[in-house]
C-alpha positions as CSV (number, residue, x, y, z in Angstrom):
1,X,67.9,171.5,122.2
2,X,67.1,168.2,120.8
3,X,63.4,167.2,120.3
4,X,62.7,163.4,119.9
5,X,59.4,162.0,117.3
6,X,59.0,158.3,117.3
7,X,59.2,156.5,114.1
8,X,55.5,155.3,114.8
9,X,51.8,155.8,114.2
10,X,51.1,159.1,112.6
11,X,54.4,159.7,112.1
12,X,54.3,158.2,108.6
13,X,51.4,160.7,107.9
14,X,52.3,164.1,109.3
15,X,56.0,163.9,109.2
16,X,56.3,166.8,106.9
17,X,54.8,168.7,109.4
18,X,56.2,168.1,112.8
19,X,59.8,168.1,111.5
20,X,59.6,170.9,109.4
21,X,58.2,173.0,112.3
22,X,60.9,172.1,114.1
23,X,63.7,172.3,111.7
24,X,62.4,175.9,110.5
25,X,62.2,176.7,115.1
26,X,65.8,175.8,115.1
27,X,65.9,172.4,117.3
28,X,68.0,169.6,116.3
29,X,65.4,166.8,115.6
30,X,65.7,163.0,116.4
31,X,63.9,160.7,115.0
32,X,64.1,156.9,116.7
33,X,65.8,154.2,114.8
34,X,63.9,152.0,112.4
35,X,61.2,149.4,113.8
36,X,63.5,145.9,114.9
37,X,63.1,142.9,117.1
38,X,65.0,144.2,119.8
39,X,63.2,147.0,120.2
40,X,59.8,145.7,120.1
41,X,60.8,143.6,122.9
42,X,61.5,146.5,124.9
43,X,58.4,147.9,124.3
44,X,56.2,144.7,125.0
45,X,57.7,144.7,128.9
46,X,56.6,148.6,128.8
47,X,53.4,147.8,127.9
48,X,50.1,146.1,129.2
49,X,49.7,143.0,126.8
50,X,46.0,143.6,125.8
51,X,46.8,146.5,123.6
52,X,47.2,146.5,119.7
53,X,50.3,145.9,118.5
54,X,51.1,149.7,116.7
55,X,50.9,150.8,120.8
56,X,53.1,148.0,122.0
57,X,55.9,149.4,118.6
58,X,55.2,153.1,119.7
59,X,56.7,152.8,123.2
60,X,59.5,151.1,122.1
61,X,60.1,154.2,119.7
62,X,60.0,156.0,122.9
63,X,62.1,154.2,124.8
64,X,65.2,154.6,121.8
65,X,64.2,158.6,122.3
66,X,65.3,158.2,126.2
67,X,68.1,155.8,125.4
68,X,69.2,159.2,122.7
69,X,69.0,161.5,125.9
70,X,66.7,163.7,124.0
71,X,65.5,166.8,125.4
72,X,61.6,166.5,124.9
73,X,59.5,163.8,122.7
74,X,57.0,165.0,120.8
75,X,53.8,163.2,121.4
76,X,50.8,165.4,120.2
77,X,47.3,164.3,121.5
78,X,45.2,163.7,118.8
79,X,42.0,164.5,118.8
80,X,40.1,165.4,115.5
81,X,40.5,166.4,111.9
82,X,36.7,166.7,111.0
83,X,33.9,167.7,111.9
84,X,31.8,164.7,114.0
85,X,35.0,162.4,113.6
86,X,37.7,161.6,116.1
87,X,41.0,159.6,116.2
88,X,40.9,155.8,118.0
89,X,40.9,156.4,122.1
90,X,44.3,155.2,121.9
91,X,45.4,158.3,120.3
92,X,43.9,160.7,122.0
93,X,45.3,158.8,125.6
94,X,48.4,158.5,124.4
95,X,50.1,161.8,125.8
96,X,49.1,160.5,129.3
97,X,49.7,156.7,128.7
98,X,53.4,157.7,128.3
99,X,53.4,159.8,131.4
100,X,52.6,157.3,133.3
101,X,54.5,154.4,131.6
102,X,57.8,157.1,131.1
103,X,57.5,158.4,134.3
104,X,61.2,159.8,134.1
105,X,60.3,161.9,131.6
106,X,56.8,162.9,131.9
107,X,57.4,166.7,132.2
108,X,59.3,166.2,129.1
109,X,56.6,165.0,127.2
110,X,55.6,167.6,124.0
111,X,51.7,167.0,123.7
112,X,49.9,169.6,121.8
113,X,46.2,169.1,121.1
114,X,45.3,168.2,117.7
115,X,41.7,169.4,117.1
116,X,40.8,171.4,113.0
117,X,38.4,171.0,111.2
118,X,40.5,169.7,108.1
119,X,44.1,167.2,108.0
120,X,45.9,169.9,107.3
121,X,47.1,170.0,111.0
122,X,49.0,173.5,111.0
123,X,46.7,175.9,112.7
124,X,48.5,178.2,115.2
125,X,46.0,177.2,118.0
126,X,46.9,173.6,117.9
127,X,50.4,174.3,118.8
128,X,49.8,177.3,121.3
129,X,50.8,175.4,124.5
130,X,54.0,173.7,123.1
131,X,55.3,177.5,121.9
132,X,54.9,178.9,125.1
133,X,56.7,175.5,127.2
134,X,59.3,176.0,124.7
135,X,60.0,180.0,125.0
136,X,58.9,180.1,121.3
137,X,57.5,184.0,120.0
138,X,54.4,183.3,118.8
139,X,55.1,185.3,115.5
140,X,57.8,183.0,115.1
141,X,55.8,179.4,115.8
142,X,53.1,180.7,113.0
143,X,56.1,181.1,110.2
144,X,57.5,178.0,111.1
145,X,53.6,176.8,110.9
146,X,53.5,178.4,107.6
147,X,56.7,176.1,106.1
148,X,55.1,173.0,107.3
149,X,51.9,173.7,105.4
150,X,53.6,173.5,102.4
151,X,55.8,170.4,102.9
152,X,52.7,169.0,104.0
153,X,50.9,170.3,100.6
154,X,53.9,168.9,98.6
155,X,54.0,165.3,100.5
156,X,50.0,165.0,99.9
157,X,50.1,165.8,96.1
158,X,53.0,163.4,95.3
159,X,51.3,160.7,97.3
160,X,48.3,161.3,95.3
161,X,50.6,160.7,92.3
162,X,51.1,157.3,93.1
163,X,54.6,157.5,95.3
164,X,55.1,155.4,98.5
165,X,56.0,157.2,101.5
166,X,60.1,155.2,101.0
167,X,60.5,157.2,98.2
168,X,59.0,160.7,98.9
169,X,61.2,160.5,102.0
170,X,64.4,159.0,100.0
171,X,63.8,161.5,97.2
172,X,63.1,159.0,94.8
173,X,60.1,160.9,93.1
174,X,61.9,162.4,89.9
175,X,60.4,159.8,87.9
176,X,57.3,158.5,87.4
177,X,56.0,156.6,90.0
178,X,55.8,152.0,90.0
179,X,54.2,151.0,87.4
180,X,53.6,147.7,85.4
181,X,52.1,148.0,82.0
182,X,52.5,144.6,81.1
183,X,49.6,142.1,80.1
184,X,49.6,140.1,82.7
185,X,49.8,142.9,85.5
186,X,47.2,142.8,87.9
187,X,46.5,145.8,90.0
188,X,45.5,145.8,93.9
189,X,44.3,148.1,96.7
190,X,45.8,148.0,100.2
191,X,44.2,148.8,102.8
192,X,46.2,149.4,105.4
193,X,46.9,152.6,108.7
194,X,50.1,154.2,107.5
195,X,51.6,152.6,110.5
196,X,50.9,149.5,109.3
197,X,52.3,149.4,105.7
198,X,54.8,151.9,106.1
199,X,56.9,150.2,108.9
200,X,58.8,147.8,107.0
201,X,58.9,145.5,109.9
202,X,55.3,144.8,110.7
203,X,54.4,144.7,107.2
204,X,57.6,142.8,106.1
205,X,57.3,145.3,103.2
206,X,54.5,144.2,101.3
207,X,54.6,146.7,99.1
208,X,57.9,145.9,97.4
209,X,56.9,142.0,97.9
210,X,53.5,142.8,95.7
211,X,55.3,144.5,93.0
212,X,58.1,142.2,92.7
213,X,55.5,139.8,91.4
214,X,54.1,142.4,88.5
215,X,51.5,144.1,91.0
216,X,50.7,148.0,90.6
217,X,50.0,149.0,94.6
218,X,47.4,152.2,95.2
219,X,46.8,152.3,99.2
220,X,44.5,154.7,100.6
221,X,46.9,157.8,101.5
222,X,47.4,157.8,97.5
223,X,43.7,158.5,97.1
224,X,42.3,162.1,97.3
225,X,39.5,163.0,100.0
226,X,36.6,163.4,97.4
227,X,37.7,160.0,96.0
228,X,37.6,158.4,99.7
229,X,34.4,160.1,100.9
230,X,32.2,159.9,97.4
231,X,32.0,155.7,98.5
232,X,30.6,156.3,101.5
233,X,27.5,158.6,100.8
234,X,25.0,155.5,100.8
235,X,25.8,154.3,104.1
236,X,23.3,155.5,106.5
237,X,26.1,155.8,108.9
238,X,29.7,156.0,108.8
239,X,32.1,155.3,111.6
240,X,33.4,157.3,114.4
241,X,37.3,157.3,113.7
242,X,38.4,159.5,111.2
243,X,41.4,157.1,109.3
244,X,39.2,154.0,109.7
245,X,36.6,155.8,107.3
246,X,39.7,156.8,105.3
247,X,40.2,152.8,104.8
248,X,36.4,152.3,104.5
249,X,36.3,154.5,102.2
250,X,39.0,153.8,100.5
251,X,38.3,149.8,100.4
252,X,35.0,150.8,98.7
253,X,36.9,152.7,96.3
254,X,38.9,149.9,95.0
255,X,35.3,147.6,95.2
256,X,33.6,149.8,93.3
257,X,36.6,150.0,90.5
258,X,37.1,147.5,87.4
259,X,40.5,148.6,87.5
260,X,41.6,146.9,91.0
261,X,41.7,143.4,90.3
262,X,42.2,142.9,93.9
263,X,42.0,143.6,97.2
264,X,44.6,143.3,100.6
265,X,44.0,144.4,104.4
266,X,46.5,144.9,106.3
267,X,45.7,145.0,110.4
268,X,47.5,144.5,113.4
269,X,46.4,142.3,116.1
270,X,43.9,143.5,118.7
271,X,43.0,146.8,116.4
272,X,38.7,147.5,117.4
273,X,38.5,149.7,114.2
274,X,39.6,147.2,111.8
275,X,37.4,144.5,113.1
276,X,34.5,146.7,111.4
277,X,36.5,147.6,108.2
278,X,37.6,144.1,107.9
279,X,33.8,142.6,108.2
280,X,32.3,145.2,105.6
281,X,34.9,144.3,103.3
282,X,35.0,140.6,103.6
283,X,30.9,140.9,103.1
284,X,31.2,143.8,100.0
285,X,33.5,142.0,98.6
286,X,31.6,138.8,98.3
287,X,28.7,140.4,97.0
288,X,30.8,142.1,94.6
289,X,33.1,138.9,93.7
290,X,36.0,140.7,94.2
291,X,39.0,138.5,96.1
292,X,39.8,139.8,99.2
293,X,43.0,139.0,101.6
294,X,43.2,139.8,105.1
295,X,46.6,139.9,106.5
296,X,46.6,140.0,110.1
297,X,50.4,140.8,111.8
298,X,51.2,140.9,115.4
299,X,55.4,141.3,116.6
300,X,55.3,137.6,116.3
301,X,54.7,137.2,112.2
302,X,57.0,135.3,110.0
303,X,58.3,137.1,107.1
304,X,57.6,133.2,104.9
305,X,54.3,133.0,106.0
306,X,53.6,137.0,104.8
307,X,55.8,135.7,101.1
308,X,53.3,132.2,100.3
309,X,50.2,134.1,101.0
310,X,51.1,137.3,98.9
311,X,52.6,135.0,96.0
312,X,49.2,132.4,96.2
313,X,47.1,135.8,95.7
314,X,49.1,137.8,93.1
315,X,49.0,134.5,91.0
316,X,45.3,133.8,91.9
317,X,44.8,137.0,90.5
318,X,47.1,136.9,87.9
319,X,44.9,133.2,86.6
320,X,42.0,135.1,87.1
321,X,42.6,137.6,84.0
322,X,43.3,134.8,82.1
323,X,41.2,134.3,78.3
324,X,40.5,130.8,79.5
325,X,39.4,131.4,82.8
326,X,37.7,134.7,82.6
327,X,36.4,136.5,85.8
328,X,35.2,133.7,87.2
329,X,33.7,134.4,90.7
330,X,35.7,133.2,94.0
């Protein structure tokens, strides 16, 4: 039996987990080609045009499941990893947005409900419904459970050594991880949804663009939890969506820092949640005199335009640190 995940959304988070549990269950597992034009054309006449980009890219991830004749497509409805938190209403509808949009292959859909009290996403419960659509033995679901908890463990504590997702998935992480020591290096945080940095097509890949000009890149799934959470405890109120106060958090992070010389957001078009991280930012970031780039993308950016603006601010940067200019505020 073959069991499709779209290269899309949380994908590039929980990976680990959903195709190790699989592997170790004994399904063949296909995962949908890597984000191109084509496809995101597809997707667009799949999808109502009002809706953020990262949807629009996920259908079209779908769609190259059905092309595949997979069996099932995983799509798991997520709901909540902590406690008074929940995932953007795109997420948790997105189970039944694809039923309707797939009709075809709507009792073919694999939607298990995400809700824990913690990201590690491989409680038993979660998956209870899936095991028994599939004629998995419980006993048997929980070991496979029990493998993805520790890919998952691994994946976390090399991201938090500084490795990109690329090259934890290539197996590039026998060295030390990027890192320019010379003088003039300048060091910036990206804020970013996994999503968004980590498909090389929407974000043109920034990351290897920034470091290709001398930059050392931390983004927010490189951070720890206690790093993300400690900058929040003064706001009287944080948000509602449980990886937008990962990038909150994380954006204060790199504010609060001497060490981040710099800081980039990157959002996709039409994303509500970023509207609020982008606004506190831009405002903190005044305050603090800390330069701050927003890059907005959408399926129509230009990989020149996304070059000039990330050279203009890596050399900004870079003039910044300068003896004869000092910090100077911008």
């Amino acid at each position: 039996m073959r069991i499709g995940i779209p290269r899309a959304l949380l994908y590039y988070y929980y990976y680990p987990v959903w195709v190790t549990m699989f592997k170790e269950l004994g399904f063949e597992i296909v995962i949908s080609d890597d984000t191109n034009k084509k496809m995101i054309d597809e997707g667009i006449k799949v999808t109502v045009q009002e809706i953020c980009v990262p949807i629009k890219i996920f259908n079209s991830h779908v769609l190259d499941l059905i092309k595949n004749g997979v069996d099932y497509i995983f799509i798991p409805r997520m709901v909540s990893i902590k406690k008074y938190e929940t995932f953007c209403p795109k997420f948790l509808g997105l189970p039944d947005m694809a039923k309707v949009i797939f009709k075809d292959y709507g009792d073919r859909i694999l939607s298990p409900k995400i809700l824990n009290k913690n990201e590690n996403i491989t409680n038993f419960s979660s998956y209870k419904g899936i095991t028994s659509k599939l004629g998995i033995a419980p006993s048997k679901m929980k070991g496979a459970l029990r493998a993805a908890d520790r890919e998952f463990e691994k994946y976390r504590s090399l991201s938090q050594k500084g490795f990109t997702l690329d090259e934890i998935l290539n197996g590039k992480t026998s060295d030390e991880p990027f890192k320019n020591t010379s003088p003039d290096a300048v060091n910036i945080g990206v804020l970013g949804y996994v999503y968004n940095i980590y498909d090389s097509f929407i974000s043109m890949d920034i990351i290897s663009k920034f470091r290709s000009l001398g930059a050392n890149i931390v983004t927010f799934d490189m951070l720890s939890e206690k790093d993300i959470y400690k900058h929040m405890e003064h706001l009287k109120k944080q948000l509602f969506w449980t990886f937008s106060n990962k990038l909150l958090g994380a954006g204060l992070y790199f504010l609060n820092e001497d060490r981040f010389d710099g800081i980039v957001h990157i959002t996709a078009f039409g994303c509500g949640p970023d509207s609020y991280i982008g606004k506190m930012m831009e405002l903190d970031s005044e305050k603090k005199h800390k330069p701050f780039l927003t890059i907005r993308v959408d399926e129509h950016t230009g990989d020149s335009h996304l070059v000039t603006r990330v050279e203009a601010f890596t050399d900004m940067l870079k003039r910044r640190k300068m003896p004869q200019f000092g910090r100077v505020s911008v």
